[in-house]
C-alpha positions as CSV (number, residue, x, y, z in Angstrom):
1,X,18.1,4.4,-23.6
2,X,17.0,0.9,-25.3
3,X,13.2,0.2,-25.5
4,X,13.4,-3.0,-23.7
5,X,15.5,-1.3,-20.3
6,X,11.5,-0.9,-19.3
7,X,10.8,-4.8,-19.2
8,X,12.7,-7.0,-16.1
9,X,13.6,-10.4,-16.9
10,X,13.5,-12.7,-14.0
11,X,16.1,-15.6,-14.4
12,X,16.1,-19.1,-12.1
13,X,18.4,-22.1,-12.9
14,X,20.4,-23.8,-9.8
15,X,23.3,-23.6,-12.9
16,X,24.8,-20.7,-12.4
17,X,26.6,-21.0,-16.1
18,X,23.2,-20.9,-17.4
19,X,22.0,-18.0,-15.4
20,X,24.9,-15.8,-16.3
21,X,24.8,-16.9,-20.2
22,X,21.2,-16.1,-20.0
23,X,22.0,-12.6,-18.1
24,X,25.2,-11.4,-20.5
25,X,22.8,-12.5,-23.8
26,X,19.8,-10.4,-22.3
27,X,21.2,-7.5,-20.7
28,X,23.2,-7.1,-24.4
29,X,19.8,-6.6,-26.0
30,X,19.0,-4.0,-23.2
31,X,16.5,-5.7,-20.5
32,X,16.5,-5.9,-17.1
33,X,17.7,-9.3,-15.6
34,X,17.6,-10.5,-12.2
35,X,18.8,-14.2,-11.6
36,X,17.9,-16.9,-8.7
37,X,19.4,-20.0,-7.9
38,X,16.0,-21.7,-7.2
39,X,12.3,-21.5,-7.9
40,X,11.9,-20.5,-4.0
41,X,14.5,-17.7,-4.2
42,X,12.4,-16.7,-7.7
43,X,9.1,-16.5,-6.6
44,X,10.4,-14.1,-3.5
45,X,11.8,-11.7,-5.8
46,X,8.5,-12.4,-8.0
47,X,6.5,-11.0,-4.5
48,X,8.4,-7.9,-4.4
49,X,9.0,-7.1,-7.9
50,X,7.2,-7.0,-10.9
51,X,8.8,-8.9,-14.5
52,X,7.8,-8.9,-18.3
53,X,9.1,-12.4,-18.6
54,X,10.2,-15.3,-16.4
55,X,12.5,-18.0,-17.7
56,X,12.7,-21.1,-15.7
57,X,14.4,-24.6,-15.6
58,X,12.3,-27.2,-15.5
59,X,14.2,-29.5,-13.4
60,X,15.7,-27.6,-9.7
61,X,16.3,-29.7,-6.1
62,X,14.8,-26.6,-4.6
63,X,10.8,-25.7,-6.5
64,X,11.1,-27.3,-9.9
65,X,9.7,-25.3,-13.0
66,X,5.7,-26.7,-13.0
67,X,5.8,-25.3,-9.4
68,X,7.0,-22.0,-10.5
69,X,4.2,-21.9,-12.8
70,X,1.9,-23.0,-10.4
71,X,3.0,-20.0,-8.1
72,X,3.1,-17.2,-10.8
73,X,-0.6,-18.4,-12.2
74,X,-1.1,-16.8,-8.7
75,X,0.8,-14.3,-7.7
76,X,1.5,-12.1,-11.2
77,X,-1.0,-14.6,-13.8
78,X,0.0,-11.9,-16.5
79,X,4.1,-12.9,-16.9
80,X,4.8,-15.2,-19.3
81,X,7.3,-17.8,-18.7
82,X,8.9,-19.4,-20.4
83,X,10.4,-22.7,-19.4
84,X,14.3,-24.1,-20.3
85,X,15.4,-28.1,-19.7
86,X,18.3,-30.3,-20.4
87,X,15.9,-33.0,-20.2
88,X,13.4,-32.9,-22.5
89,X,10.4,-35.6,-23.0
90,X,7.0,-34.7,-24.3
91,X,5.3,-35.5,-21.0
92,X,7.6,-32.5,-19.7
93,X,6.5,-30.7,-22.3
94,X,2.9,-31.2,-22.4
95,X,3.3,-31.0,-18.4
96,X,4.8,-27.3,-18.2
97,X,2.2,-26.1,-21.7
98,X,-0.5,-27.5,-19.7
99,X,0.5,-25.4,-16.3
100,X,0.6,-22.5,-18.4
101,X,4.1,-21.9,-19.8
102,X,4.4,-19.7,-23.1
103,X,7.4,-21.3,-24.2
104,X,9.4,-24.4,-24.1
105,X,12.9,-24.6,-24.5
106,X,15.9,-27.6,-24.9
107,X,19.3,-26.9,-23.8
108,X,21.3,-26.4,-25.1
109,X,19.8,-23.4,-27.3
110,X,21.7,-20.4,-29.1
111,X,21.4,-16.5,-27.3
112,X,19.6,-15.5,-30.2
113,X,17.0,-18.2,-29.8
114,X,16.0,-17.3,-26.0
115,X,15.8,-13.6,-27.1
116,X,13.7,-14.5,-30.1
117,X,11.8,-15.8,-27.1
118,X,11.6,-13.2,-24.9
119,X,10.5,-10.7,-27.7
120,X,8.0,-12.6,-28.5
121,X,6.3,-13.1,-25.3
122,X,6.7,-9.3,-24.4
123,X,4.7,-8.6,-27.1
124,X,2.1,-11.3,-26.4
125,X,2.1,-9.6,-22.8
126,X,1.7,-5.9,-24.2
127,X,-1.2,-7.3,-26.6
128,X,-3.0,-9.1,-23.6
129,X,-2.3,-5.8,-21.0
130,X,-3.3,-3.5,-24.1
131,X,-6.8,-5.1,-24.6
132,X,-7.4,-6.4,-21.0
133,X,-10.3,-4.9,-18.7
134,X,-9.2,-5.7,-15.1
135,X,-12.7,-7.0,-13.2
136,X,-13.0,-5.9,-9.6
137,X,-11.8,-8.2,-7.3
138,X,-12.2,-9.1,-3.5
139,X,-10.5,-11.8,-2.1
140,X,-13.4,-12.1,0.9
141,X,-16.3,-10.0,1.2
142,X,-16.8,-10.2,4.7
143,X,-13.6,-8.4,5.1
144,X,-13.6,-5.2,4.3
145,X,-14.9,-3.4,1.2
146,X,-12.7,-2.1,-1.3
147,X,-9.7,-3.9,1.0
148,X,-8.2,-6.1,-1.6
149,X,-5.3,-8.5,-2.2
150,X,-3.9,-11.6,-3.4
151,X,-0.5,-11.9,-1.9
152,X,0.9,-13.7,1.0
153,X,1.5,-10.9,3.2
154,X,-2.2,-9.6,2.8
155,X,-3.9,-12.7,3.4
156,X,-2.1,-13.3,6.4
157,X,-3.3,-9.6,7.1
158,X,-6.9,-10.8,6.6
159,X,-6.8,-14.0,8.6
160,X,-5.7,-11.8,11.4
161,X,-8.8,-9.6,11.3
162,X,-11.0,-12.6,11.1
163,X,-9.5,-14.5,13.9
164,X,-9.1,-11.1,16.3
165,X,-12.4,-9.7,15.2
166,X,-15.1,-11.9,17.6
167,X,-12.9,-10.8,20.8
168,X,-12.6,-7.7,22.6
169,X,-8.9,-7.0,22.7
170,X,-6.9,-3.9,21.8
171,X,-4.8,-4.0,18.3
172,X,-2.8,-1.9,17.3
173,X,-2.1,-1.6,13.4
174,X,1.1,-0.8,12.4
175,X,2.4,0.7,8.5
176,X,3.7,3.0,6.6
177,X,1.5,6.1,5.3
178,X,-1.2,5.3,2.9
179,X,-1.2,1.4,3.5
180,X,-5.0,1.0,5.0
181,X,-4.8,1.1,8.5
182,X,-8.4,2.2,9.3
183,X,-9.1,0.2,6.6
184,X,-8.3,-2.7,8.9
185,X,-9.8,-1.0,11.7
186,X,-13.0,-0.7,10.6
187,X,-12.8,-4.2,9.0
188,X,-12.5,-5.5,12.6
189,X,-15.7,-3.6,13.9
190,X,-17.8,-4.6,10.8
191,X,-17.0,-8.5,11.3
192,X,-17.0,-7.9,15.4
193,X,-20.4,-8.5,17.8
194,X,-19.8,-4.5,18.2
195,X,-21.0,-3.9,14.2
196,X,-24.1,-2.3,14.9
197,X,-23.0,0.0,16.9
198,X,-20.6,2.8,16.2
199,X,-17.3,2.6,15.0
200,X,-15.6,6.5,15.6
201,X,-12.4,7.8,14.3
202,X,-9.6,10.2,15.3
203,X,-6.8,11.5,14.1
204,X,-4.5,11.9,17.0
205,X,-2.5,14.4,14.6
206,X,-5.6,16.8,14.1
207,X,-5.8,18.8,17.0
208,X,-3.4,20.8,19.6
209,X,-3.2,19.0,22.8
210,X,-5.8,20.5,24.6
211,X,-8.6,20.6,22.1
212,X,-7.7,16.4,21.4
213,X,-8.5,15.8,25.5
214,X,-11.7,17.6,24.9
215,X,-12.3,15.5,21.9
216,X,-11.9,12.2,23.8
217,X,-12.6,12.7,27.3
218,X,-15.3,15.2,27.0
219,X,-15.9,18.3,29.2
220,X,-18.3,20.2,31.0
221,X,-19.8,24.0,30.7
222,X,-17.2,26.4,31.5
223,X,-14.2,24.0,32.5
224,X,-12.0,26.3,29.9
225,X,-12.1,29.4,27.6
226,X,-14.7,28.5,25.1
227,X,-16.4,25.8,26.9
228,X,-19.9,27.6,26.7
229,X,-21.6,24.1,27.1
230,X,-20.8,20.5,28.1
231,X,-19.8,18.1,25.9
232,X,-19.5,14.1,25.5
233,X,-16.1,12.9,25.1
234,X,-15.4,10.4,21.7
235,X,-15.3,7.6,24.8
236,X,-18.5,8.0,25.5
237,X,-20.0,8.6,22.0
238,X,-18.0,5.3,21.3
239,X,-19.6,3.6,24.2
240,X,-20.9,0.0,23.0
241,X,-18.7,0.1,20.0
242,X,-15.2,0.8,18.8
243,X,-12.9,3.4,19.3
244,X,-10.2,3.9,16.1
245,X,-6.8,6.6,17.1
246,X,-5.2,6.6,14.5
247,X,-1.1,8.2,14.5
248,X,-1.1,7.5,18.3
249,X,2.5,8.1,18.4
250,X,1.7,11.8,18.6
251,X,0.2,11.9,21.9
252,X,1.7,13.9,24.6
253,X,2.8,12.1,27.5
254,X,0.2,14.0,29.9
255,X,-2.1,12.6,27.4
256,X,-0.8,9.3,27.3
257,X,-1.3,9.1,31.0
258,X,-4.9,10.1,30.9
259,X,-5.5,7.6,28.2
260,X,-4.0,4.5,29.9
261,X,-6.2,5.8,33.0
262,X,-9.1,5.4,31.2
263,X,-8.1,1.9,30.0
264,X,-7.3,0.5,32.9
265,X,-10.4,1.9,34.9
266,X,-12.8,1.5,32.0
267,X,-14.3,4.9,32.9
268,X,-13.6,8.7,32.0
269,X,-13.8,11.6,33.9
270,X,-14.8,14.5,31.4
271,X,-12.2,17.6,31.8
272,X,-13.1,19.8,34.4
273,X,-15.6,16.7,36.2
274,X,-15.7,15.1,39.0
275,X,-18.2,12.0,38.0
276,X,-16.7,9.5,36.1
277,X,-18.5,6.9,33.4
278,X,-18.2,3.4,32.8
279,X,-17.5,2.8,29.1
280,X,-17.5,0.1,26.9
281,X,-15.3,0.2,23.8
282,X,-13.0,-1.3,21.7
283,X,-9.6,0.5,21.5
284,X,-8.6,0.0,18.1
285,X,-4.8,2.4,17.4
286,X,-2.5,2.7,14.5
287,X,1.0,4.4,13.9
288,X,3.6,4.5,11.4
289,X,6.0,5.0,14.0
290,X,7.7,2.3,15.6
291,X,6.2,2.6,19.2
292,X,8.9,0.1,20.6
293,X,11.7,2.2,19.7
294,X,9.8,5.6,21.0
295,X,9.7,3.6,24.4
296,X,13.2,2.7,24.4
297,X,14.0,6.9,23.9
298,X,11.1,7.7,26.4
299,X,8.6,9.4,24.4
300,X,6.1,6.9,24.6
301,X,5.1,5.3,27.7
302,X,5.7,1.6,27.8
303,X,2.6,0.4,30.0
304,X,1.0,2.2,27.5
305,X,2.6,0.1,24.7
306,X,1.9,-3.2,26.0
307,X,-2.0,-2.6,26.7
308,X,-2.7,-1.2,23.3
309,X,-0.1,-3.9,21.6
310,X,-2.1,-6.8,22.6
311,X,-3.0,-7.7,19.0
312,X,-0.1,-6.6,16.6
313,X,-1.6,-6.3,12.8
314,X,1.6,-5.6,10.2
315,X,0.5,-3.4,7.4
316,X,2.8,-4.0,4.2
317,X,3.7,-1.3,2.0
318,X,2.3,-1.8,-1.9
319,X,6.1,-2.2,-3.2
320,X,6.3,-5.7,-1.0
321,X,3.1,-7.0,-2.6
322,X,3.5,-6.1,-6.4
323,X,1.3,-8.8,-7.4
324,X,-1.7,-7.1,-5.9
325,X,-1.4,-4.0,-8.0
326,X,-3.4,-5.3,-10.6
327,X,-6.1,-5.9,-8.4
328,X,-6.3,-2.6,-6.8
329,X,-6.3,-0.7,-10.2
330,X,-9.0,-2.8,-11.2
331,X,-11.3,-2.2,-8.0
332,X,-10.2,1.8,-8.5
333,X,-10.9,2.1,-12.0
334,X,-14.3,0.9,-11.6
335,X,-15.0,2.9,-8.4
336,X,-13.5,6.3,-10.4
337,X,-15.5,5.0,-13.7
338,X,-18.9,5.2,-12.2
339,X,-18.2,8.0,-10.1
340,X,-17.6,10.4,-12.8
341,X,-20.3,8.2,-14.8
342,X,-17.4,7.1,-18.0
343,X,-16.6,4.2,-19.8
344,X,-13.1,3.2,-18.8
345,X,-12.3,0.2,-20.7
346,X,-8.8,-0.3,-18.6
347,X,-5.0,0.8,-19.0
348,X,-3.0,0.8,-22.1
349,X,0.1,-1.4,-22.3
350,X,2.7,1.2,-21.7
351,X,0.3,2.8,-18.7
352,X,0.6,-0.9,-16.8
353,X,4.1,-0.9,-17.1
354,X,4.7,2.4,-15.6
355,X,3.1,1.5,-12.8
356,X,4.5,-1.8,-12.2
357,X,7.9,0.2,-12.1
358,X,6.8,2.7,-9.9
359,X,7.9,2.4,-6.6
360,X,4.6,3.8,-4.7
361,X,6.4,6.2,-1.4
362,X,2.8,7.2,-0.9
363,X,1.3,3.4,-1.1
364,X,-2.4,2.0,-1.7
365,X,-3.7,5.7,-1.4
366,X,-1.3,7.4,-3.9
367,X,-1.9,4.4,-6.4
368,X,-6.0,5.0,-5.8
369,X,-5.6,9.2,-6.1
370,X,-3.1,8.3,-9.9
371,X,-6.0,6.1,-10.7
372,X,-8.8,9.0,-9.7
373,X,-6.9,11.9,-11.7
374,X,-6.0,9.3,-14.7
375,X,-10.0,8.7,-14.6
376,X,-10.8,12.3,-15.3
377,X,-7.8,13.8,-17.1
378,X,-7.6,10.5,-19.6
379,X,-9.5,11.6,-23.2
380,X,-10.8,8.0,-24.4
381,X,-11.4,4.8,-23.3
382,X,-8.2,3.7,-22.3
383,X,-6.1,5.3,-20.0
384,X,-2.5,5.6,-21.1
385,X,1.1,6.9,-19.6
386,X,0.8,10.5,-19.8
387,X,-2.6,10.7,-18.1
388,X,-1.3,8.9,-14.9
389,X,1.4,11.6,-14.2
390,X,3.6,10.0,-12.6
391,X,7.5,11.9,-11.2
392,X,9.8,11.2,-14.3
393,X,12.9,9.2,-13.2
394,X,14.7,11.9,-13.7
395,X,13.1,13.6,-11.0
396,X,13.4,11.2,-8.6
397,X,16.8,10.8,-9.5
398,X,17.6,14.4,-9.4
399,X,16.3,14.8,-5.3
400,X,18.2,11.7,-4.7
401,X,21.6,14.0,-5.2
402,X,20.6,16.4,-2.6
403,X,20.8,13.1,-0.2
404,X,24.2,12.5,1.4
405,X,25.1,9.2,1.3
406,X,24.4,7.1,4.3
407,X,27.3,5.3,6.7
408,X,25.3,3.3,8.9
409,X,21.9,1.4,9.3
410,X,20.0,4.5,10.9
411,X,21.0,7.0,8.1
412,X,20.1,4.5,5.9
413,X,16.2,4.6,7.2
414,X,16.7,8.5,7.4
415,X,17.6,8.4,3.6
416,X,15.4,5.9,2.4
417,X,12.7,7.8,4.1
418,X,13.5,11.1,2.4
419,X,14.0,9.6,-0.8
420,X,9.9,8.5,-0.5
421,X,8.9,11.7,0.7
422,X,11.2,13.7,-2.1
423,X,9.4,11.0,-4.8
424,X,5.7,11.2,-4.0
425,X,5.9,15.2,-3.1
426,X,5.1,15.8,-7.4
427,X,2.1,13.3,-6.9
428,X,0.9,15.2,-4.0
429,X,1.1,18.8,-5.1
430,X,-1.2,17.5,-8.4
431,X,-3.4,16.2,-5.9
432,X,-4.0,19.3,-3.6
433,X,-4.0,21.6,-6.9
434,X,-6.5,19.7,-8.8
435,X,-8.8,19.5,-5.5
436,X,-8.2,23.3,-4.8
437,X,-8.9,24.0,-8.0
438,X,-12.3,22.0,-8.3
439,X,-13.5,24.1,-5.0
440,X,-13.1,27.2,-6.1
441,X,-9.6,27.4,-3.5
442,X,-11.5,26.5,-0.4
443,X,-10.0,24.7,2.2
444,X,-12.9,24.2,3.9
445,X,-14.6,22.0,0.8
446,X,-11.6,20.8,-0.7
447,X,-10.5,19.1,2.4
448,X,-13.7,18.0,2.9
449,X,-14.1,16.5,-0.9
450,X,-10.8,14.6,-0.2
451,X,-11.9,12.6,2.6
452,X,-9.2,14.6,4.6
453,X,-9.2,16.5,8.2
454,X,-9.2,20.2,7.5
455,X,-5.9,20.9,9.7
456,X,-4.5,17.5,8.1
457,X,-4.8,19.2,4.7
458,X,-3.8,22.2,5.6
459,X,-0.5,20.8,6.9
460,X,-0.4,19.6,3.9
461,X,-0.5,22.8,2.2
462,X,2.2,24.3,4.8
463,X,4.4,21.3,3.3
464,X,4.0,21.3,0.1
465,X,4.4,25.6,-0.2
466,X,1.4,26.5,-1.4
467,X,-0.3,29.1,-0.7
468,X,-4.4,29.8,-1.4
469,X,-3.9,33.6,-0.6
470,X,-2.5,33.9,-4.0
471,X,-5.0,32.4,-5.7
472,X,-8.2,34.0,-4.4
C-alpha cells in the first residue's frame, strides 16, 4: 500500500475534463481523490469528510475559489488549498494568497506540476499538525462546558438550546450513542430560570421495570417486598427543576402510561399511595431510537410521543461534523493533561491523521475515552499513532465479511448498524479492561470511576464477554 493512499484529495472544477485529469494524475501517485462540480458541492463533502489538500478553480458559476477559501479557513483551517485558473491576473493572485491559499496555479499546467504541488503542501500540513498544540476551544460559554463545535450542524444545535432554554416545554434529544445528549440536557437547565435548582438524571435502561417506577414515582413503607420505608419519587426530588430520562424508548408501555399520567395531571401518586403531589418540572428525554417509527409498530405510545416531542433537538454523529474533531481533541487533551498532571504538548502528525480517518461508531465519547488512554499510555510529550489504539482496517474490514450483504433500505440500516457496533467493540473492550484493571476488578469502583451506571457497565461486560470471576 502507497504512503500517500492515507491523505484524501478533494477536487472542485465545474470542468469535468479538469477534474478527471486532475483525478487519473493523482490517484496514479496513490492519493485519495474525491471530485465536485462546484465550490457548494465541495464544501459539503468538506463537512463530512476530512482532506490533506483541496484544489480549487478560482473561477465557478456556483461558489467561486476565494469563497472556498473563505469556507475552509472555517470549517477545516488546517487543509491547504491550493487554487487552479485559466484566467490569471495578479489581483487574482494576490486575491486568493491573501484569503489564504498555499498555492497558485495557471492552466494549463503539466500532472507532474500539480503533484509537485500536492506533495509539497502535505508536507507543510504534516510540519504544522507535527508541531501544533490545539488550544481549548468553546464556541459559547454560556452553553454548555466542555460542549464544543464549530460546524453548521452544531451551531444550529446550540441556537436551539438558547432559544428553547427560557421556556418551560418538553424536548426531547434525539442521536446516536455517545453524541452528548445530556450534554444538551443539562445545557438547557444551566441557561433555564430552573438553574438553581436541581437538574436529576435517569437512565431509563438501568433498572427492571419495577424498581425504575419506584425510582420515579416514589413509594411508601411496605407497598412491596423490600419497601421497609417510604421513599420520594425522582418527580418529586426534581420538583422546581428539571427532570433528564434519558433512553426513553425503553419504557414499558404500563410505564409509559403512568408517565404520561403524571404529565398531563402535573402530579404523582407514589406506588402503593393514595395522595397525590403537585409537581413542577421540566421533562427533558433522549433516545437513539427513532420514537416515530416505534409508534407506527405500537411499542411506544403516540400521545406519549407528541407531549414529550414538543421541542425536537437533532444530535449529529462526529463523522457528519469532521471539522469539529480538532476542537474536541484539543478541549480533551487538556482536560486528560491536567488530570493525570502531564505535559501533553499535542498529537504527532501521523496520530491526527488516524483520527481524521477514523470513522468514530462510538462518537464524541469514544474520541474523548482514545484521547484519555492516549494521555496515559503515550511515553513523551507528543502523542503518536500507536498510543491511540485504534481497530486496524484490517479489523474492521475482517467483521465486515461476517455481514451479508444488504437488498433493501432497512437491511441496509441493520448493516450499517452492525458494522459500528463490530468497529468500536476493540475500543471498548480496552476501555473496560484498563478501568477493571485500575480498580483492582471491581465493578462496583470501576463503574463508578467511568462515570457509568453499575448495571449499564455491567451490561457492558455481558456484551463484550468478559468475565471478572476469572480475574479475582
Amino acid at each position: 500500500m502507497s504512503e500517500n493512499s492515507v491523505h484524501k484529495i478533494l477536487v472542485i472544477d465545474d470542468e469535468a475534463v479538469i477534474r478527471e485529469g486532475l483525478r487519473q494524475a493523482l490517484t496514479l501517485e496513490g492519493y485519495q481523490v474525491i471530485v465536485a462540480p462546484n465550490g457548494k458541492v465541495g464544501m459539503e463533502k468538506l463537512q463530512k469528510d476530512s482532506f490533506s489538500v483541496v484544489i480549487s478553480d478560482l473561477k465557478m458559476p456556483i461558489m467561486g475559489g476565494i469563497e472556498v477559501l473563505k469556507t475552509i479557513a472555517v470549517l477545516q483551517p488546517n487543509v491547504p488549498v491550493i487554487i487552479i485558473t485559466g484566467f490569471a491576473t495578479v489581483d487574482s493572485a494576490v486575491d486568493a494568497m491573501k484569503n489564504g491559499a498555499f498555492e497558485y496555479l495557471t492552466k494549463p499546467f503539466l500532472p507532474d506540476q500539480i503533484v509537485e504541488k500536492v506533495q509539497a503542501a502535505i508536507k507543510q500540513r504534516l510540519l504544522n499538525l507535527e508541531s501544533e498544540i490545539i488550544s481549548e476551544s468553546i464556541p459559547d460559554e454560556s452553553v454548555a462546558d466542555s460542549f464544543i463545535g464549530k460546524s453548521e450542524a452544531m451551531q444550529k444545535v446550540f441556537q436551539r438550546i438558547l432559544q428553547v432554554a427560557p421556556t418551560a416545554s418538553s424536548v426531547l434529544i434525539t442521536g446516536e450513542s455517545g453524541t452528548g445528549k445530556e450534554l444538551v440536557a443539562r445545557a438547557i437547565h444551566n441557561n433555564s430560570p430552573r438553574k438553581e435548582e436541581p437538574f436529576v438524571a435517569i437512565d431509563c435502561n438501568s433498572l427492571p421495570e419495577n424498581l425504575l417506577e419506584s425510582e420515579l414515582f416514589g413509594h411508601v413503607k411496605g407497598s412491596f417486598t423490600g419497601a421497609t420505608q417510604s421513599k420520594p419519587g425522582l418527580f418529586s426530588v426534581a420538583s422546581g427543576g428539571s427532570l433528564f430520562l434519558d433512553e426513553i424508548a425503553n419504557l414499558s408501555m404500563a410505564t409509559q402510561a403512568k408517565l404520561l399520567r403524571v404529565l398531563q395531571q402535573r402530579e404523582v401518586a407514589p406506588i402503593g399511595g393514595t395522595k397525590a403531589t403537585p409537581i413542577d418540572i421540566r421533562l427533558i428525554a433522549a433516545t437513539n431510537r427513532g420514537l416515530d417509527k416505534m409508534v407506527e409498530e405500537g411499542t411506544f405510545r403516540d400521545d406519549l410521543y407528541f407531549r414529550l416531542n414538543i421541542i425536537p433537538i437533532s444530535l449529529p454523529p462526529l463523522r457528519e461534523r469532521a471539522g469539529d474533531i480538532p476542537l474536541l481533541i484539543g478541549y480533551f487533551l487538556k482536560k486528560f493533561s491536567e488530570e493525570v498532571g502531564r505535559e501533553i504538548k499535542g498529537l504527532s502528525a501521523d496520530a491526527h491523521l488516524a483520527l481524521h480517518d477514523y470513522p468514530f461508531p462510538g462518537n464524541v465519547r469514544e474520541l474523548e475515552n482514545i484521547i484519555e488512554r492516549a494521555v496515559v499510555l503515550s511515553q513523551g510529550n507528543l502523542i503518536h499513532r500507536e498510543s491511540l489504539e485504534l481497530p486496524t482496517s484490517q479489523e474492521i474490514e475482517s467483521a465486515l465479511h461476517d455481514i451479508p450483504a444488504p437488498i433493501n433500505t432497512d437491511e441496509l440500516k441493520e448493516v450499517k448498524r452492525i458494522a459500528r457496533e463490530q468497529a468500536v467493540e476493540p475500543v471498548e473492550k480496552a476501555f473496560v479492561y484498563a478501568a477493571l484493571e485500575r480498580n483492582g476488578w471491581n465493578v462496583t469502583k470501576a463503574a463508578e470511576e467511568t462515570g457509568m451506571l453499575r448495571p449499564n457497565f455491567q451490561a457492558l461486560l455481558k456484551k463484550l464477554g468478559i468475565s471478572v470471576k476469572d480475574h479475582i
